[in-house]
C-alpha positions, 0 to 999 in steps of 0.5 A: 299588323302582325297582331290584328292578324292573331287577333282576328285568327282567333275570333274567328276560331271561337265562332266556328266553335261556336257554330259546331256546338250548336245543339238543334232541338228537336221535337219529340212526337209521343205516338198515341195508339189508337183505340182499339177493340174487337180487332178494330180501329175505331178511328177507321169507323163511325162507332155507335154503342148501344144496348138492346131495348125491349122490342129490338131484334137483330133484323130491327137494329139493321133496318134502321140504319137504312139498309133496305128491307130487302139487304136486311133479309139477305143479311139475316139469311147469310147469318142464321147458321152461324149467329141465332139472331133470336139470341139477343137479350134485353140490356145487352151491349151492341156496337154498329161499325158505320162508314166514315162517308156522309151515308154511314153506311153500316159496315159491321155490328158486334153483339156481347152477349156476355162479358167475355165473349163476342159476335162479329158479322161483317157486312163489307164484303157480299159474303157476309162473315160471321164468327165468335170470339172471345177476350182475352182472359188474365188470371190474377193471385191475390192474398188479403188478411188481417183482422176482420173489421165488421162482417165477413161481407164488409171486410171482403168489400171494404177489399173491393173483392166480388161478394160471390167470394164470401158466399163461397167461403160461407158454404166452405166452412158451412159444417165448421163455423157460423160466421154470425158469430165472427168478431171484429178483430178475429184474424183471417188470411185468404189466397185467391185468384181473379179474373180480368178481361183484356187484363184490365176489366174485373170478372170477378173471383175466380178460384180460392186457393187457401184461407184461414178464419179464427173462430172462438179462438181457434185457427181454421184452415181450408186448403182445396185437393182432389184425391182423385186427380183424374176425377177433378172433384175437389173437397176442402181439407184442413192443415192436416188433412182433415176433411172440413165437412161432416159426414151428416148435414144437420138438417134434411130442409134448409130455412125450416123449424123444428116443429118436434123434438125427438121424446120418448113420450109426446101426446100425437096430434093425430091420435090423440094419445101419448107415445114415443116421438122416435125422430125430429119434425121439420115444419116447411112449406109443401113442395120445400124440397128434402135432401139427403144428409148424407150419401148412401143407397136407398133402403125403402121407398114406399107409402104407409098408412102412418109414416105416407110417402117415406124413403130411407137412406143406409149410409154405412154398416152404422147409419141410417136415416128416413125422411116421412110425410113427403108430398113426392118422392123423387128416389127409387130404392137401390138408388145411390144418392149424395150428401145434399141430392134432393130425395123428395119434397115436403107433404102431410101425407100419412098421420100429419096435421101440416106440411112437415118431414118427420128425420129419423136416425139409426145408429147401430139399428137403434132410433136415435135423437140427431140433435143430440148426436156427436156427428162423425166427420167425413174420411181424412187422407192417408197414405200418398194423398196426405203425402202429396197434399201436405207438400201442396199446402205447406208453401200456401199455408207459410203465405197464410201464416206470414200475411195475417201477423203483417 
């Protein structure tokens, strides 16, 4: 008996073991946030997206959703300091905010007239709300490099990296190289940020901080820098300092031809008789407009029986240039005009037979051949700027180096 009595003193231990032991499951509820934009729960509306079609204007998109003519121009009154409703654009976004009951009513509608930014007019309450805001905006650092694969366009996409970008590059290094000349396996590096709304949605590049192209195997940087901190303009320089862009543009008119060379005999087609040609003829359609190659004061700005509508440039105590034939003139004289500033636009006024301007060039008082010229590149940096910039630079031209030998 003694041991029946042991035996069930321990079967009945084991089972209040067991019983302790028991592990209960629970279930594990993920929380799934819900959708959200503009400030608003979605889940709390009846949503409707939507873009602007030809004939919609903000009166047209209220009334029909059954607001009556009369709320709709109430509506519209309210808004009109705060929201130009004639501001709306064909293709643009819209979201109507409606009541979940069975009438829809429509509560709020938000307008994107970009990606960036938003309109909210909130019909809830009898004071209709109206503001703007803003997405918030993320910037993101990126360096690629490696050898180029194809065009500087095709790298930069097969990267999935906005094509703005490449045009930026192109008008960078515009005065140092032609980059239709660029081979497949030439080495590059760039260091550049992006934009992203609401930390996700691309808005495309933002700023280049550094790059370097080899070009007929030479390596050639660009690093951005303001001399003048307080003045926010910004010019691209080399790892030395050294400015990337020429003192002269090459041409007065982009997309043109040369027409005439600078000779010391030509037979004129307007007097018919063999003199010197002291300048190079771009032919271009009238009205093309004719920029300064460089910055400086104007000189003269005037008509004469040969030379028509003229203005000439003085650059420094050595340079000059004058652009003739203009169909107008767009400069007075004592004016200081920059490298690239539109002067006047393409004529045949004077002795021309067709649309062109005549570019002439004085170095030292003494006309001479442009194309031929050795043209001098702008100022480097000295002193404290090439101090401040070579500490700037040093850290971005390392990553350069290090990402383009991976």
């Amino acid at each position: 008996m003694k041991q029946i009595f042991l035996v069930l003193i321990v079967i009945f231990s084991l089972v209040s073991c067991t019983k302790k032991e028991k592990i209960v499951e629970e279930k594990v509820v993920k929380l799934v946030p819900k959708k959200s934009e503009f400030g608003f729960i979605y889940a709390d509306f009846n949503v409707v997206h939507d873009t602007i079609k030809k004939g919609d204007t903000f009166g047209t998109i209220i009334d029909h959703q059954s607001i009556g003519k009369r709320k709709v121009f109430d509506i519209i009154a309210k808004v009109k300091d705060s929201f130009d409703v004639r501001t709306i654009r064909l293709n643009k976004p819209y979201t109507l905010l409606r009541s979940k009951n069975k009438k829809h009513d429509l509560e709020v509608f938000i307008y994107q007239p970009d990606a960036l930014n938003y309109y909210v007019i909130d019909m809830r309450d009898t004071a209709v709300v109206v503001y703007k805001k803003t997405k918030p905006l993320t910037i993101k650092r990126r360096t690629i490099g490696g050898v180029l694969k194809g065009s500087l366009s095709e790298t930069l996409g097969n990267a999935k990296i906005e094509g703005a970008l490449a045009s930026k590059i192109s008008k960078i290094y515009a005065y140092s190289i032609d980059f239709m000349k660029l081979k497949k396996g030439d080495r590059f590096a760039i260091s550049f940020t992006e934009r992203y709304i609401n930390d996700t949605v691309y808005d495309g590049v933002e700023d280049l901080e550094a790059a370097f192209f080899e070009y007929k195997g030479k390596i050639i940087y660009a690093f951005p820098f303001a001399q003048n901190p307080s003045s926010d303009k910004i010019e691209y320089y080399d790892e030395q300092g050294k400015t990337l862009k020429n003192f002269f543009l090459k041409s007065p008119i982009k997309f043109s031809r040369i027409s005439s060379r600078f000779s010391s005999s030509r037979f004129h087609p307007v007097q018919h008789r063999w003199k010197a040609h002291k300048g190079t003829d771009y032919a271009a359609p009238r009205g093309t407009p004719i920029t300064a190659t460089a910055g400086g004061v104007v000189e003269q700005s005037g008509f004469t029986a040969g030379n028509g509508n003229f203005v000439k440039v003085k650059h420094n105590g050595t340079y000059s240039t004058q652009y003739l034939h203009m169909s107008k003139i767009l400069v007075r004289r004592g004016q200081r005009v920059n490298q690239g500033q539109v002067i006047g636009r393409v004529g045949s006024t004077g002795l021309a037979t067709g649309p062109h301007v005549c570019y002439r060039f004085w170095k030292n008082g003494r006309q001479v051949d442009a194309l031929r010229l050795k043209l001098p590149y702008g100022e480097s940096m000295s002193g404290n700027n090439k101090s401040r910039f070579l500490k700037i630079i040093t850290p971005l031209k390392f990553e350069l180096d290090s990402i383009a030998n991976l």
